[in-house]
C-alpha angles and dihedrals in degrees: 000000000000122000110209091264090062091047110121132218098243088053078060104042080045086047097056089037087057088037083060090062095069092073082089113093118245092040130109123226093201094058104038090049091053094037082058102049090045090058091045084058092248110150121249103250095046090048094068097039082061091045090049096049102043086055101070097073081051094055097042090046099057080040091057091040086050096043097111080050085051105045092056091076121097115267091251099040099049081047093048087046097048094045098050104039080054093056092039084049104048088044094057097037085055085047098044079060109049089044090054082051089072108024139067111249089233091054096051090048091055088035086063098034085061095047095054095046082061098046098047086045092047076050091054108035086053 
């Protein structure tokens, strides 16, 4: 498996092109972006670092396309959101990590796919 320092530049280009597909709804950038990579033998743990990291011009990007949205919160209240949605993202990202360190990717993604089926029935049944 590849470590970050033995990733290539066409795992990368291949990498943007994929990232482009989770404009549909329905796909997730995230997981597009580390199925790639894994496919592209890229080892677990290096794979969403990647992710993580490639996701901060996309972020930035739909921030920068909302800003009128977002400048109409109050001062306060857009500091309190972004704080908080940084500090909510960095602790599961750490976590995200820790957890891929244990765990098989195929078995988180079928950890969390199960987890989500129970959450949207317990939506539903209630």
């Amino acid at each position: 498996h590849k470590t970050m320092d033995l990733v290539t530049l066409p795992d990368m280009i291949v990498l943007g092109l994929v990232q482009g597909f989770a404009i549909l709804p329905g796909i997730s950038r995230s997981g597009v972006t580390i199925t790639t990579l894994l496919l592209r033998n890229v080892e677990q743990k290096t794979a969403l670092v990647i992710s993580f990291l490639i996701s901060v011009p996309v972020v930035l990007g739909a921030v920068a396309l909302d800003a009128g949205t977002i400048l109409k919160f109050d001062p306060v209240h857009g500091l309190a959101m972004l704080v908080s949605s940084l500090l909510v993202g960095y602790i599961m990202m750490d976590f995200l990590l820790k957890f891929a360190d244990r765990v098989d990717f195929s078995i988180f993604c079928i950890s969390l796919g199960l987890l989500t089926l129970i959450l949207t029935a317990g939506y539903y049944i209630i």
